[in-house]
C-alpha positions in Angstrom: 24.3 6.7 -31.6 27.8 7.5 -30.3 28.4 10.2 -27.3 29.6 12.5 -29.8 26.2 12.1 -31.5 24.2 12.2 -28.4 26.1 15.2 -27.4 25.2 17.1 -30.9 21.7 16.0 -30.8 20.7 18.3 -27.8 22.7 20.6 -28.0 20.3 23.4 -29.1 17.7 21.6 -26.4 16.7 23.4 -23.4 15.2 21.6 -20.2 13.4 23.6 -17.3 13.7 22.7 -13.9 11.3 23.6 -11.3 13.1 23.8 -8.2 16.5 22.6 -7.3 16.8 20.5 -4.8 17.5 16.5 -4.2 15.4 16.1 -7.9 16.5 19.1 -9.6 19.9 19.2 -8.7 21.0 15.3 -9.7 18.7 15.5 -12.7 20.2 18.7 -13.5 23.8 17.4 -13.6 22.8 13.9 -15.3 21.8 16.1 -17.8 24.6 18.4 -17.8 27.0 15.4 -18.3 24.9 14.0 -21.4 25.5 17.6 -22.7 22.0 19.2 -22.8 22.3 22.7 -24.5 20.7 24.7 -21.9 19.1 24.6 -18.4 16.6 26.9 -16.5 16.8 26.4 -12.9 13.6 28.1 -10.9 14.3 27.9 -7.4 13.7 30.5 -4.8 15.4 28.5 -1.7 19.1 28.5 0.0 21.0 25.6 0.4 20.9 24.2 4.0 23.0 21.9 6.1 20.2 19.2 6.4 20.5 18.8 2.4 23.7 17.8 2.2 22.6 13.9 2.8 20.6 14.0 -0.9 21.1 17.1 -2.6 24.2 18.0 -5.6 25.7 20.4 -3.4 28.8 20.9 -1.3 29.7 22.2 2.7 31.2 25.6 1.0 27.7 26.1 -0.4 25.9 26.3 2.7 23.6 29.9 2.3 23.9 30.4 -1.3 20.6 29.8 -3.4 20.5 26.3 -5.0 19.4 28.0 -8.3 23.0 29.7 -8.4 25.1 27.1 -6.4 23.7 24.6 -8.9 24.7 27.0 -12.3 28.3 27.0 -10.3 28.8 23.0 -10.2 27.2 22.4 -13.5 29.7 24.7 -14.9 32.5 22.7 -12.7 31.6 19.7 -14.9 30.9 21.9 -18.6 31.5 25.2 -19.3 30.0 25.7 -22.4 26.7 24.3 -20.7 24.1 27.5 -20.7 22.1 28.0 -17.0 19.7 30.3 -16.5 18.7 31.1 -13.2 15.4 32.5 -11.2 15.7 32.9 -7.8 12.0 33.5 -7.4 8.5 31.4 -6.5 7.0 29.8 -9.6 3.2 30.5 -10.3 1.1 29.5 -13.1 1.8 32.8 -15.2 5.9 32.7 -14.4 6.0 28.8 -15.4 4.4 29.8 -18.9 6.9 32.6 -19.6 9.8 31.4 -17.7 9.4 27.8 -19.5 8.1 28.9 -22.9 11.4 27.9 -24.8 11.9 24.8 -22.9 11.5 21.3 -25.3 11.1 19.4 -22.1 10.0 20.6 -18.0 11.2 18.8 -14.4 8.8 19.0 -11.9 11.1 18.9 -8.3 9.0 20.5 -6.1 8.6 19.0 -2.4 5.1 20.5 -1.5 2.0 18.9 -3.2 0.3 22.0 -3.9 3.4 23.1 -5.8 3.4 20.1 -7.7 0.5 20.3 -9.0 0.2 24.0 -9.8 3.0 23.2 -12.3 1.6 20.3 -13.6 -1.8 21.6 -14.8 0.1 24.7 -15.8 1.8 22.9 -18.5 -0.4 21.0 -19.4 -3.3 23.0 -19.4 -1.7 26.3 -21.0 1.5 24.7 -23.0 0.3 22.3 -25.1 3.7 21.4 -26.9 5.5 21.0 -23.6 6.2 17.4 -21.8 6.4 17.2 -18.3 8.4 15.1 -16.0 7.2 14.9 -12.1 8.8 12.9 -9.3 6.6 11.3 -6.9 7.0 8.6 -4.0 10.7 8.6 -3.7 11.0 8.9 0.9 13.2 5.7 2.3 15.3 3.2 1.6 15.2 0.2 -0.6 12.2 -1.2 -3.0 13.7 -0.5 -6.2 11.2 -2.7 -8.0 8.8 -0.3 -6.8 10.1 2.8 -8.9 8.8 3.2 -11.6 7.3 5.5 -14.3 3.9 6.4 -15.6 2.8 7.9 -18.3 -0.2 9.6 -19.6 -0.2 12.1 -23.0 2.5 14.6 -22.2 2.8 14.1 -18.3 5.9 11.6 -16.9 5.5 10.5 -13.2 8.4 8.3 -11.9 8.6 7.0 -8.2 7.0 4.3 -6.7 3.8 6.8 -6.2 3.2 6.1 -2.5 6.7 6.7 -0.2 5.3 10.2 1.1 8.2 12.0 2.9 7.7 12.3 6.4 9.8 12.6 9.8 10.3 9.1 10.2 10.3 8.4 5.9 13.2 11.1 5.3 14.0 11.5 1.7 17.5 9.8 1.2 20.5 10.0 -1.4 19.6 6.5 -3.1 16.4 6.5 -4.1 16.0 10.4 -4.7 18.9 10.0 -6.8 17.3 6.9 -8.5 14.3 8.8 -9.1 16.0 11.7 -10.5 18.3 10.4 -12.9 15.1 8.1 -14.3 13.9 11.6 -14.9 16.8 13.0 -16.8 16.7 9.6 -18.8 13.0 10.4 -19.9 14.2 13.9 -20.7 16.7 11.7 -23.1 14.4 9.7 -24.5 11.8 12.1 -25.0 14.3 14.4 -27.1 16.6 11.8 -28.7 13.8 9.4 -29.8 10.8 11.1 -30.5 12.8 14.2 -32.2 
């Protein structure tokens, strides 16, 4: 399949992202380059200082919500790209209605707790929705370690153990591995199985 092809394949697809920051942003703009139709970005946080070192945002940025600071550099690189944006907290009934037209979901939350709230969400009340979860991404190097799991409709890619911590910092390399493995599932879950 050529770019162009690629390109008109998903364009009328639409990916959700739950929450936009190191994951959701660089999965966000992988995607955006690849030409994905539309995005929904659900993020109720503002860009801080102390992201800069992993997240798809710039110094200027500093304050704004990711949700809309992200809509603003995906449309630096495409236009014609359609972002919606919620600056609000996902729960379970918000994920079912804000995601319901969404051929594929991100999972980019930080906190455990979030993460799975969305994950049983989707696949406990949206049975035609796959879901795409990043997990074990803290540090530096180990790339054989990253991987992906699967299981039914749920995606988990990381090396499922590299918990974030003070002294295990999430950092631009392997976040950004992990994310664009995500946006490459998204891929392959639209371009092959469609």
């Amino acid at each position: 399949m050529t770019t162009e092809e690629i390109r008109e394949r998903l364009a009328d697809k639409v990916v959700g992202i739950a929450g936009c920051g190191g994951l959701g942003s660089n999965c966000a703009v992988a995607l955006a380059r690849t030409g994905i139709g539309k995005l929904i970005l659900v993020d109720d946080d503002k860009l801080e200082a102390t992201n800069l070192n992993r997240q798809y945002f710039f110094a200027d940025q500093i304050g704004e919500y990711k949700s809309l600071a992200l809509r603003d550099n995906i449309h630096r690189i495409d236009d014609t790209i359609l972002v919606e944006t919620h600056v609000i907290r996902l729960d379970p009934g918000l994920v079912t209605k804000l995601f319901a037209d969404c051929d594929v979901i991100i999972e980019a939350f930080d906190q455990d707790n979030e993460k799975q709230m969305i994950i049983e969400t989707v696949l406990g009340d949206m049975p035609d929705k796959s879901i795409i979860s990043g997990q074990g991404l803290a540090g530096y190097g180990k790339n054989d370690m990253i991987g992906t799991m699967h299981s039914g409709r749920l995606y988990i890619v990381g090396d499922h153990q590299s918990e974030v911590s003070p002294t295990h910092p999430p950092l631009a390399p392997r976040v950004g591995i992990v994310a664009n493995m995500q946006a490459n599932l998204v891929l392959e879950i639209l371009l092959i199985t469609d």
